[in-house]
C-alpha positions in Angstrom: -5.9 9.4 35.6 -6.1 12.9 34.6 -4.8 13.4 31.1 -4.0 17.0 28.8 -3.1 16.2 25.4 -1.3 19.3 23.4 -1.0 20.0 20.1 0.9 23.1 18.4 -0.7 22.3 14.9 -3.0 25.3 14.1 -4.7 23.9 10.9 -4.6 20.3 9.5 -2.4 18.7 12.0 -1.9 15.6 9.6 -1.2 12.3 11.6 -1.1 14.4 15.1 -4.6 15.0 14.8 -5.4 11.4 14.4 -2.9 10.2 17.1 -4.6 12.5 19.4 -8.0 12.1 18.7 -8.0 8.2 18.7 -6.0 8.5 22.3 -8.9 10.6 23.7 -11.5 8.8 22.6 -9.9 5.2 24.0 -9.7 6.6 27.2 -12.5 8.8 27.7 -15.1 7.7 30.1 -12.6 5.8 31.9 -10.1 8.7 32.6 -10.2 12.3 32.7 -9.2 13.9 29.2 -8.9 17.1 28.0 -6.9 18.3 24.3 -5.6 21.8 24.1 -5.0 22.6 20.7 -5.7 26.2 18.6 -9.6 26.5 18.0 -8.2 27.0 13.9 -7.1 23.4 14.1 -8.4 20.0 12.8 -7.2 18.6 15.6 -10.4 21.2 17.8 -12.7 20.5 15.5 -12.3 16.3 16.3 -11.9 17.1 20.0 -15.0 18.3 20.4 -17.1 16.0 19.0 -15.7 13.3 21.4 -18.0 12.9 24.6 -16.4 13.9 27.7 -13.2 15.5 26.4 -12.7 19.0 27.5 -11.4 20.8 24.2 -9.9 23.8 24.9 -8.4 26.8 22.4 -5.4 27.0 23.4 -2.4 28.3 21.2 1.3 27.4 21.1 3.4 30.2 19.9 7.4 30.5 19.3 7.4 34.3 19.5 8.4 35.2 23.2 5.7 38.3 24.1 2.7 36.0 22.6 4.6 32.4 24.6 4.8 34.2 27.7 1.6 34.7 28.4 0.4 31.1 26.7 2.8 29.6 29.6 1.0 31.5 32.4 -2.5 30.5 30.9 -1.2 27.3 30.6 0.0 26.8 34.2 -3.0 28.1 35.4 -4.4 25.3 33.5 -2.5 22.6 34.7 -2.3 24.3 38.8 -6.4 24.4 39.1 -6.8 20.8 37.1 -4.2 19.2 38.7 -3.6 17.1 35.5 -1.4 13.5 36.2 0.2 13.7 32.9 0.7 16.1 29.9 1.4 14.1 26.9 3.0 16.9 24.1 3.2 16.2 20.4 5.5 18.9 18.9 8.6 21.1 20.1 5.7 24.4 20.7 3.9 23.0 23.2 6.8 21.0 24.7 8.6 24.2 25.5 5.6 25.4 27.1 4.7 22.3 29.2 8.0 22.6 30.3 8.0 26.2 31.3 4.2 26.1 32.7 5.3 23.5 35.6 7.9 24.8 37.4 7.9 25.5 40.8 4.5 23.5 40.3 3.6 21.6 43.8 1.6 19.0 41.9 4.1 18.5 39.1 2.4 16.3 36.0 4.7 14.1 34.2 5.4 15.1 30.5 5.7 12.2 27.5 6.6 13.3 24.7 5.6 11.5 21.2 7.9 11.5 18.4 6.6 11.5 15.3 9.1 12.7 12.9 12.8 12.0 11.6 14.0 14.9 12.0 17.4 15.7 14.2 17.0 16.0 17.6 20.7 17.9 18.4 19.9 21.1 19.0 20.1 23.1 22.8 16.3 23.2 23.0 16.3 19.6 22.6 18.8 18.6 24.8 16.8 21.2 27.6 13.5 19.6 27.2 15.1 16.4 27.6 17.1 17.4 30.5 14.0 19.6 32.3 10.6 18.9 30.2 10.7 15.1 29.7 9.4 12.4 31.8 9.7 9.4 28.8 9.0 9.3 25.3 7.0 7.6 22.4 9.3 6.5 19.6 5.9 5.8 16.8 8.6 3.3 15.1 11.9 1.3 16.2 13.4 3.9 13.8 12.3 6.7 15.4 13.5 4.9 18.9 16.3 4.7 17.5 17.4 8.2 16.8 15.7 9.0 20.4 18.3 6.6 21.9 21.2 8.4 19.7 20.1 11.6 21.7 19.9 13.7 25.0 16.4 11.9 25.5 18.3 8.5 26.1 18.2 9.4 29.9 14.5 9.0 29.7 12.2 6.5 29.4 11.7 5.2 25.8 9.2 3.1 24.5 8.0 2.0 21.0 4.7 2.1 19.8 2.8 2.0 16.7 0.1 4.0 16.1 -3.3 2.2 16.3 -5.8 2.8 12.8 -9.3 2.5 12.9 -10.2 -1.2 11.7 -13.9 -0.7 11.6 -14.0 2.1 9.5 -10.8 1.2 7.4 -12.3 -2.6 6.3 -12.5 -4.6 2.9 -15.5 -3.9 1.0 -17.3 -6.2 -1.4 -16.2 -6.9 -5.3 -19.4 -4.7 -5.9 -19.1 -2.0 -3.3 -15.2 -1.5 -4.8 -16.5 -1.3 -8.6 -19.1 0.9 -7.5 -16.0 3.6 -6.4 -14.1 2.7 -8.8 -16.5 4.2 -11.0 -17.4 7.4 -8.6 -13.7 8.3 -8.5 -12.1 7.1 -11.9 -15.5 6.2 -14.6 -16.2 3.5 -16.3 -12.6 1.5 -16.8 -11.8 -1.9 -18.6 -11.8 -4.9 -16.7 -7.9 -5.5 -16.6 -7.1 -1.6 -14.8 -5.0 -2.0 -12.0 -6.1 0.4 -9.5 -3.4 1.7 -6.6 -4.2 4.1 -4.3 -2.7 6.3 -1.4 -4.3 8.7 1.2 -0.8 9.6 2.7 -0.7 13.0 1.0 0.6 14.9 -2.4 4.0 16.3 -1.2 7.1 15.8 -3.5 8.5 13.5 -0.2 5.3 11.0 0.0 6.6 9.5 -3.3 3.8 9.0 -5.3 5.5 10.9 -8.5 7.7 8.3 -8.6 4.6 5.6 -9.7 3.8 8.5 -12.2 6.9 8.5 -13.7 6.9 4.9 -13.7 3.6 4.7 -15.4 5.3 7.4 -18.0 8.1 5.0 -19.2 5.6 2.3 -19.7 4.2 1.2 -23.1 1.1 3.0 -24.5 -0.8 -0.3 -23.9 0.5 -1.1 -20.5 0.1 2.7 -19.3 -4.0 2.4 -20.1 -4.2 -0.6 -17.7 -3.1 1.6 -14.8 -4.7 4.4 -12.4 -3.5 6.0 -9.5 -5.7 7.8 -6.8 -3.5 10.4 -5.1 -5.7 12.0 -1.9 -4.5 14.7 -0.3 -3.3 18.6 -1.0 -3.9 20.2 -4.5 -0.6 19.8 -6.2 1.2 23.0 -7.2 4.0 25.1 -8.2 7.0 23.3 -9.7 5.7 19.3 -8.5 2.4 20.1 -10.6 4.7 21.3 -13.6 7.0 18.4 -13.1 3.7 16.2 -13.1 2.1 17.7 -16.5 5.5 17.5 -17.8 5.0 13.2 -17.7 2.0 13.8 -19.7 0.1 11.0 -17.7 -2.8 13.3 -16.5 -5.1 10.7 -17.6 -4.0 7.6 -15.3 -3.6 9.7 -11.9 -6.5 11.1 -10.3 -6.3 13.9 -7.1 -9.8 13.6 -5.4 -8.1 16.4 -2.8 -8.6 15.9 0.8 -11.5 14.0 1.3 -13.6 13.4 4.3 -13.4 10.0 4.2 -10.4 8.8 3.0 -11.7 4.8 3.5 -13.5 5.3 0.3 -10.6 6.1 -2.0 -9.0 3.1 -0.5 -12.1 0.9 -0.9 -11.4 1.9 -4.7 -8.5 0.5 -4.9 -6.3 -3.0 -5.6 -3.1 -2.4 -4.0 -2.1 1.0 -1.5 1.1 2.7 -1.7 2.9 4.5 0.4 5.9 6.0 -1.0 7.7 8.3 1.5 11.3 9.6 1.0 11.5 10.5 4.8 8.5 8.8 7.4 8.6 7.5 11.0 5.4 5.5 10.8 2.6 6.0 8.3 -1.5 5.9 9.6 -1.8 6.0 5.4 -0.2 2.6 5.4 -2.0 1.1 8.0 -5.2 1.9 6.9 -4.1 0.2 4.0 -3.5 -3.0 5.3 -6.5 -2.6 7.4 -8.8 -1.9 4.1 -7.1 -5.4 3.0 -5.0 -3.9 0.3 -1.5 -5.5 0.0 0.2 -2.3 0.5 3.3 -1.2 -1.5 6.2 0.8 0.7 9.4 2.6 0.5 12.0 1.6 3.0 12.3 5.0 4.6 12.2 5.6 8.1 9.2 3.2 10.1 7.6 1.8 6.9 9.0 -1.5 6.5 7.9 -1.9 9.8 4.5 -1.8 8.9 4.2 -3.9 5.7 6.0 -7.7 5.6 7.5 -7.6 1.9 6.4 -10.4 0.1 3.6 -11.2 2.8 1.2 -8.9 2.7 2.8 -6.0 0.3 6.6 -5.3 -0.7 9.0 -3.1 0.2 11.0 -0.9 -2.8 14.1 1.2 -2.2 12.9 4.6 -1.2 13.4 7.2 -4.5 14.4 5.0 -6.9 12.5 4.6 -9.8 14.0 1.7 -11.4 12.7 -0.7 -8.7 9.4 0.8 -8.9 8.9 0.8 -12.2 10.3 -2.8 -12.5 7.7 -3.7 -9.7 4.8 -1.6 -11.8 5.8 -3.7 -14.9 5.5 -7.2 -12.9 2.1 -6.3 -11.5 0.6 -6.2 -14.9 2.1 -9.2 -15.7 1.3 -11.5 -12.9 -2.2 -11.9 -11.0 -2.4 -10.4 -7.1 -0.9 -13.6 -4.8 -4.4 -14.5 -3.4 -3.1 -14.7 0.1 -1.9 -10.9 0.5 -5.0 -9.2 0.8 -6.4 -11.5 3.6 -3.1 -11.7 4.8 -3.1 -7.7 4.7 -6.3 -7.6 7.0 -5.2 -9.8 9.5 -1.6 -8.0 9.9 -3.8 -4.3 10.4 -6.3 -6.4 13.0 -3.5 -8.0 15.5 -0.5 -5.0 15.5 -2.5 -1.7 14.6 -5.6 -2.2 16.3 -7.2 0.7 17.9 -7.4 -1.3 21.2 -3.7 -2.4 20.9 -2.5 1.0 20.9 -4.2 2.5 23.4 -3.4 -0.5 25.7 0.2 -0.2 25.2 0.2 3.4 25.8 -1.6 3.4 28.9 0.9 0.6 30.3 3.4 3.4 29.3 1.9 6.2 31.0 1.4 3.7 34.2 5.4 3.0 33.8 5.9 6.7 33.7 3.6 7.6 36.1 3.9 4.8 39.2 1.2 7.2 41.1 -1.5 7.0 38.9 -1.4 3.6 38.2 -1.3 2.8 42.0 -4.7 4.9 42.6 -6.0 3.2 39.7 -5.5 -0.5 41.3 -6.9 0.9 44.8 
């Protein structure tokens, strides 16, 4: 099979980077890949490193004189490789997939991955799903959900998580984790509970919420507690609202780190806090570190995390549950079981394997050609 992934993302990329990059490098070797991205993105940079992928700089722009002649470089593209499948990632490079096919003699199908809550009403939706859409990725049941409520309905609709690396995202020793504990947060009393997130510092992944709950605790209590926050600097009015708690002391930002297994390896417990998300990698990883994993119950994240088996599940935005959870965490030792069970969880429904297997059966579903030259 003969695969073009596309990305719009010209910088970071966030979770689209990831998806993208673990697809390619399941499949490469065994099918024909190539990722067109921007050469400014994160998303490039990844690409290229992967053996076999063709990575090429290719930008996806929403002003019409630059799109137009992105869409004829792009059917160029798709005309002399003669790609099976283009599987598109945002609305930029949807539109352009879309337009870069027609009139195509070898027409490659188009999947398009969700990976957002956001509405799906509007006319260039309900075109792309009508003329640009060959089936679609929901990356949670609540995402397939909204898909269903939609023009996209007509197509093809599948869930499927997205698959985290359990090799690198494992459980470290007692030892290794003190030893980070110590590189990130210094030398800490016995007793500190440690909870950490890599899902990012915007106002909408949560974590100011645990801050403020670590604010209304008791001088004694609040000294027990750190949080490690990766991601973004924080600025503007969320870093005033954040000095304004006067907690400084119990959250550290260790920015966006290279290898964000480490902050987790740090840790007790992950959080994931989200006011809006349709699946979280940050969660995941997690659970595949073998943290019990506290979640909001926005969007896809309850369906990552079992509450009660291995992490719970607060109302999202309300600070009342989370600081009553905070206050019975100090109080009560870690249920042995979670952590293991936490491990296990990651290993059998986020695997890397998992997720690539279930979105090839897709693409085969999709695309009945390519999956009978692959049995011939």
């Amino acid at each position: 099979m003969k695969i073009l992934y596309t990305n719009f993302h010209p910088r970071n990329g966030g979770g689209h980077a990831n998806y993208i990059a673990n697809l390619a490098r399941s499949f490469q070797g065994e099918h024909q890949v190539a990722v067109a991205t921007p050469g400014t993105s994160r998303l490039y940079g990844m690409a290229s490193d992967i053996a076999g992928v063709q990575c090429l700089d290719m930008p996806f722009s929403t002003r019409p004189a630059a799109m137009s002649a992105e869409v004829l470089t792009l059917r160029l593209l798709l005309r002399e490789g003669r790609f099976d499948l283009i599987h598109v990632n945002g609305s930029a490079d949807h539109r352009q997939a879309m337009l870069a096919r027609v009139g195509l003699r070898d027409r490659p199908r188009i999947i398009w991955t969700k990976h957002n809550t956001t509405p799906i009403r509007s006319m260039g939706n309900r075109l792309r799903a009508q003329m640009g859409t060959d089936g679609v990725i929901g990356v949670s049941d609540f995402v397939s959900s909204l898909l269903l409520d939609s023009s996209y309905a007509r197509c093809p609709i599948r869930t499927i998580h997205h698959g985290v690396d359990t090799d690198r995202f494992r459980p470290v020793t007692a030892a290794r984790a003190q030893v980070l504990r110590r590189q990130f947060l210094g030398d800490l009393p016995a007793d500190t509970l440690v909870l950490a997130s890599v899902g990012g510092t915007d106002r909408d992944k949560g974590w100011i919420y645990l801050a403020q709950a670590i604010a209304k605790l008791p001088i004694a209590l609040r000294a027990r507690v750190r949080l490690l926050v990766a991601g973004d600097p924080i600025q503007g009015p969320l870093l005033e609202d954040f000095k304004r708690l006067g907690v400084g002391t119990s959250v550290v930002f260790p920015g966006l780190v290279d290898r964000p297994e480490l902050v987790l390896a740090a840790a007790h417990i992950g959080f994931v806090l989200s006011l809006h998300e349709a699946f979280s990698f940050a969660a995941a990883e997690s659970l595949s570190t073998g943290l019990p994993t506290l979640v909001s119950d926005a969007g896809g994240l309850p369906e990552v995390v079992r509450d009660g088996v291995d992490g719970w599940v607060v109302p999202a935005g309300n600070l009342d549950a989370v600081h009553a959870w905070l206050r019975q965490r100090l109080a009560e030792p870690l249920p042995p079981t979670m952590s293991p069970a936490a491990r296990k969880h990651a290993e059998t429904a986020f695997s890397l394997r998992g997720f690539a297997r279930r979105t090839l059966d897709f693409y085969q579903q999709v695309c009945p050609a390519c999956a009978r030259r692959r049995r011939a």
